[in-house]
C-alpha positions in Angstrom: 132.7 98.2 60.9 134.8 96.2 63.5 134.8 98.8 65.6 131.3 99.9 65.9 130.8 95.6 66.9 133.1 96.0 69.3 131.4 98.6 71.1 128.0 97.0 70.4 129.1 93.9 72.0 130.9 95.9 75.1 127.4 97.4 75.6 125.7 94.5 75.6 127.9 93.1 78.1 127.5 96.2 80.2 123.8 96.1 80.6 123.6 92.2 81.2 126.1 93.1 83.8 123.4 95.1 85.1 120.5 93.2 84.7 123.2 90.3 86.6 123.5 92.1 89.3 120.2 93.4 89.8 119.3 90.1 89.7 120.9 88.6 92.3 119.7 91.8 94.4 116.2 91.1 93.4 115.9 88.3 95.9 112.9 88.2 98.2 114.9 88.6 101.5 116.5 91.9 99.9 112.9 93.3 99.7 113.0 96.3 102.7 109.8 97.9 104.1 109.0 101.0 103.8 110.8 103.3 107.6 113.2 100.0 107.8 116.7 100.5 108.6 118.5 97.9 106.0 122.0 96.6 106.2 123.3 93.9 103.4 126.4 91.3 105.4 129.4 90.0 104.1 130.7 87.1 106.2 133.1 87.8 108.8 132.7 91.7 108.6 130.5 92.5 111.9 127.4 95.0 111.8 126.2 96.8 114.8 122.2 97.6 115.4 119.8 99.1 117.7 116.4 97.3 118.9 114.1 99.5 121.0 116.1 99.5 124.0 118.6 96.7 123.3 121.8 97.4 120.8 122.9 94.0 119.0 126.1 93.3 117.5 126.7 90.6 114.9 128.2 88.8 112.1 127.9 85.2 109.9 130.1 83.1 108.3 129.3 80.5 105.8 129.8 77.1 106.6 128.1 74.1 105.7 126.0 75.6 103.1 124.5 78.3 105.8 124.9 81.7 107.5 126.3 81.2 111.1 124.9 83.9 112.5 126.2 85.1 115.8 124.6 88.3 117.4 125.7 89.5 121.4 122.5 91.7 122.3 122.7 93.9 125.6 121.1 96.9 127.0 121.9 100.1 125.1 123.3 101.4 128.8 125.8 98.6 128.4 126.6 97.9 131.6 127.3 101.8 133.0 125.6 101.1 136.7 127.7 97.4 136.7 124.1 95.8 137.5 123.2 95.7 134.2 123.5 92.3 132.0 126.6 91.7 129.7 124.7 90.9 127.0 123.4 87.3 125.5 124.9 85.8 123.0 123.6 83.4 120.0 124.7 81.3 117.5 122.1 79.9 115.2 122.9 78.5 111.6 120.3 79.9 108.8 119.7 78.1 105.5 119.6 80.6 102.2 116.4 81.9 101.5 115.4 81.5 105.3 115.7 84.1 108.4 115.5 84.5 112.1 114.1 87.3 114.3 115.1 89.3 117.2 112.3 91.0 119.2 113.5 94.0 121.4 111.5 96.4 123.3 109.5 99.1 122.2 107.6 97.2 119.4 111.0 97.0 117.5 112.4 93.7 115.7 115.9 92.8 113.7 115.7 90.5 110.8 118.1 88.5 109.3 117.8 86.4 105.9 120.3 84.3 104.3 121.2 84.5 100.7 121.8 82.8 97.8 124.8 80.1 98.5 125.4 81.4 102.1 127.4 84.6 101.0 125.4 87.5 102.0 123.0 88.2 104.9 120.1 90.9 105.1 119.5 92.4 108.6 116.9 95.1 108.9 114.9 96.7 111.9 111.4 97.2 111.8 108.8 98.1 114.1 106.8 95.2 114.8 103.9 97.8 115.9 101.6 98.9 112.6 100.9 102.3 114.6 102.6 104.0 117.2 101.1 106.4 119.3 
């Protein structure tokens, strides 16, 4: 009879595991849109996107209770005829629960939300346009 609690109670722990970290997935900045390209960040691990015509690399850390986001977006060329821009580079801290937006070319935007306590960012792209033609 020991047994057959044991297992009861291991179960139980194994779907509130679950329904834990479904939970803290179930967030409103997790939510993607249908045709979106969606990328979950861990800080300091760098993630790599393309915007229309621009490519953007990026990456947070959490400090102060934020995501410091930093993203570098350049030309998808990158520079190949030497006339081309290097790329611009920003920093801007986001609060959990909050965003920011790139806008790009070709009707194309980048989102990033902030997480729970700072430890995750979501980053998707999404055409800003509702119909292409």
């Amino acid at each position: 009879m020991l047994k057959a609690t044991r297992k009861t109670v291991a179960a139980a722990a194994g779907v509130m595991g679950v329904l834990a970290a479904g939970a803290v997935f179930a967030d409103p900045a997790a939510k993607v849109d249908q045709g979106s390209k969606h990328e979950i960040m861990s800080p300091g691990r760098g993630l790599s996107l393309d915007i229309g015509g621009k490519h953007a690399v990026g990456y947070f850390e959490t400090k102060d209770n934020a995501c410091h986001l930093t993203v570098v977006v350049a030309d998808v060329t990158g520079g190949e005829t030497g006339l081309d821009s290097p790329g611009t580079r920003f920093v801007v801290p986001v609060i959990p629960g909050r965003g920011v937006q790139v806008d790009a070319s070709a009707g194309q935007s980048a989102e990033f939300f902030c997480g729970p306590g700072a430890t995750r960012m979501n980053a998707r792209v999404f055409d800003r346009a509702p119909y292409k033609s």
